[in-house]
N, C-alpha and C positions, 0 to 999 in steps of 0.2 A: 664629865670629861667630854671634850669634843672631839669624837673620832675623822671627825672629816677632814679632808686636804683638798680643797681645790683645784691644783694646779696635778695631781698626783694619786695615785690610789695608794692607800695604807701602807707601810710596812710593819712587818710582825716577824721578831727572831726569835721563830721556836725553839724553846728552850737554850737561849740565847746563839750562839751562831755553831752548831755543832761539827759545820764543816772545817772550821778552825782550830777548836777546843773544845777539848770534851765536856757534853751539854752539863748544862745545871753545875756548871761551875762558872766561881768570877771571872776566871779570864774567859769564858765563853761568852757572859752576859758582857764585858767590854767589849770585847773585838763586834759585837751585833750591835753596841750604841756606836763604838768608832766608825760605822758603815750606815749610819743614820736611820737605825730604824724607828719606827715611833714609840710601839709600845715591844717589853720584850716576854716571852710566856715562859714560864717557870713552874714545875712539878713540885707541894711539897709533900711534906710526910712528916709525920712524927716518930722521933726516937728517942732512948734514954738521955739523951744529949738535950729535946728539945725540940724544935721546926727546925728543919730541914731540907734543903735541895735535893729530891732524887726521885725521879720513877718509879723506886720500889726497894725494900730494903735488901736486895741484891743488888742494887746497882748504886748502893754507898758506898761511899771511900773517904778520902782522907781530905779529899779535897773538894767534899760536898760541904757546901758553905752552910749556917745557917739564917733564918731568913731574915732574923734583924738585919747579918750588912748584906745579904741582896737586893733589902728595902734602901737602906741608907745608901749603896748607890741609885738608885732610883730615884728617889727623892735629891741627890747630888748633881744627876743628870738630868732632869727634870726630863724624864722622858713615864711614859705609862709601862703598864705592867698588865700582866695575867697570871693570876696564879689558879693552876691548876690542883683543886686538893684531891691527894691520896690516900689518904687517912680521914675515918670517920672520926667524930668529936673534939677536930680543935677547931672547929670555925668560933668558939669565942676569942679563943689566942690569936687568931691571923687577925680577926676583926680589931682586937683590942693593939696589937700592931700597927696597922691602918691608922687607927685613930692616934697613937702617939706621935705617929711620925706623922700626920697630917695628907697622907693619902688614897683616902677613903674617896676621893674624885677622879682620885688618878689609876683607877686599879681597877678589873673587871673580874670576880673570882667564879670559876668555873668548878663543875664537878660531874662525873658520869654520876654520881649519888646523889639523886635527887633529893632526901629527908636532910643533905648537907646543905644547899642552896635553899632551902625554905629556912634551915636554920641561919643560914648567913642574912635572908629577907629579913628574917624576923631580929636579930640585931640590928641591921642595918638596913633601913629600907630605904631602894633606891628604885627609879624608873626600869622596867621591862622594856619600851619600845625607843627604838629612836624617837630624837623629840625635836626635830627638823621638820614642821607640817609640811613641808616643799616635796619630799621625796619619801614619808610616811601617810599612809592610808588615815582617814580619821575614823581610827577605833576607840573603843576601852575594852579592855579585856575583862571577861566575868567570867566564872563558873556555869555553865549551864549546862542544861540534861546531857548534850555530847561530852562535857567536858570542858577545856579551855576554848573559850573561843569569844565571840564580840556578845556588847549589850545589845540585848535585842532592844533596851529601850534606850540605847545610842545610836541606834541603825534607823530607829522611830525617827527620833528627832532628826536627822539626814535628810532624810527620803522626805518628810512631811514641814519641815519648819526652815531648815537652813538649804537652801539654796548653791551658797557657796561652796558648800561642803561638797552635794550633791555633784556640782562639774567638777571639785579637784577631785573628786575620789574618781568620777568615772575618765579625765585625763590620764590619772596616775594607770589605772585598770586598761586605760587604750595607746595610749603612749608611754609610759612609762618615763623617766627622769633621764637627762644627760647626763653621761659619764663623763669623764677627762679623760681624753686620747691617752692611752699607755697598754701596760700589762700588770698582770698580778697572779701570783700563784697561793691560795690560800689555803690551809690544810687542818685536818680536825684528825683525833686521835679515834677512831672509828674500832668495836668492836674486834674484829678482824685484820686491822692493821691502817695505815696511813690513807684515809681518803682525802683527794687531793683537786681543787679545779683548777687550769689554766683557764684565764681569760685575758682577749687582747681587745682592747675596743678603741673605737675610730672617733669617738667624742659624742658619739648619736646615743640613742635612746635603747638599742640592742647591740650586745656581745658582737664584734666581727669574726671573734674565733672563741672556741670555747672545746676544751680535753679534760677529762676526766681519768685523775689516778685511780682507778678500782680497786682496792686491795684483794677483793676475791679472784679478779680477771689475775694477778700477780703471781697468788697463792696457788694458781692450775698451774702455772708452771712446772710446780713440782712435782706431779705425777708421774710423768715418762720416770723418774729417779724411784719414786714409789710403785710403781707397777708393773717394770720391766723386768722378767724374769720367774715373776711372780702368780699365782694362779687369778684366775676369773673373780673368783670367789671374794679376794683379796681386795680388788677395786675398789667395791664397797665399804670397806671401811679404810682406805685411803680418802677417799672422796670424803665420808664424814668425817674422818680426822681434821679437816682445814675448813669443814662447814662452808662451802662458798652460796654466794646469793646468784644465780645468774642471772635475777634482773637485772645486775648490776656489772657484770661480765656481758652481757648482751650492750649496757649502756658504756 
């Protein structure tokens, strides 16, 4: 699927448009295509019913869809998808989904459980990196002794045999790619709560503005309400109750 837009950076209605309709339901995933987004992200989950739309099985109701028709509008609207899984062991059902309805190109499925996503690889295997050489470094990803990271005998060939490579990689690494003049707010479901970047860029090669939602910078807020009143003693586990990172409160 080609995430790019030219004239535009991405849109993405998490968990379809919640400021409208309550998320992870149909009328929320319409009102987020009827405002043009590209692709729209949706939480499932498994229940005695089946897949399912919802966050968590307290946050079912009656009007959590299941995910055949939030595929079939998808596939209706020809627009892209994310589905977020919440439940361990049904990436063969979402997969087997995908594939009936024909969009397994059009769907990106995520998971904080990473033994989910190797199992969704390994049914379905699809490309890891952007595949735009223009505005992708030229890697392969391997396994090696750190871990996930590049071929050392892809990095060989680079440095010693392709040329070309050699100046896009070190362009990409000193300029970087043009953006399209706009803004974008994109947001990931973070341990701790809603991490979030604004960015606004002027059409150039770097951010003109760039904010960061921190969820732990958020979650300090609540202390004055937890600790006034209260002994010294006390703070300490207010403070580990919300676990905050302040690299990330400092950023």
């Amino acid at each position: 699927m080609n995430l790019r837009r030219e004239s535009r950076p991405l849109r993405v209605g998490h968990r379809g448009a919640p400021a409208l309709a309550p998320e992870n339901t149909i009328q929320s995933l319409v009102a987020a295509m009827d405002r043009g987004v590209d692709l729209v992200e949706m939480d499932v989950i498994a229940d005695r019913d089946g897949l399912r739309l919802a966050h968590g099985a307290a946050s079912l109701t009656s009007e959590s869809p299941p995910l055949e028709e939030a595929l079939e509008l998808v596939r209706a609207r020809e627009v892209g998808a994310i589905l977020d899984l919440k439940s361990r062991g049904i990436e063969s059902g979402v997969v087997a989904l995908l594939r009936a309805r024909g969009l397994v190109d059009r769907v990106v499925v995520a998971s904080f459980h990473a033994p989910s996503l190797r199992a969704v690889k390994k049914l379905e295997p699809g490309p890891v990196m952007v595949e735009d050489a223009k505005i992708a470094w030229p890697a392969k990803l391997a396994i090696g002794a750190d871990g996930m990271g590049n071929s050392l005998e892809h990095v060989r060939k680079i440095m010693g045999q392709s040329m070309e490579s050699l100046i896009h990689h070190f362009k990409l690494v000193t300029e970087g790619f043009a953006v399209p003049a706009g803004q974008v707010y994109s947001v990931v479901e973070s341990p701790r709560g809603e991490l979030g970047y604004h960015l606004v860029s002027d059409g150039g090669t770097r951010p003109l503005r760039v904010h960061v939602r921190e969820p732990s910078f958020v979650n300090l807020q609540t202390m004055p309400a937890m600790s006034e009143g209260g002994m010294v003693a006390d703070v300490i586990a207010a403070v580990a109750s919300i676990d905050p990172v302040m690299g990330g409160v400092d950023r």
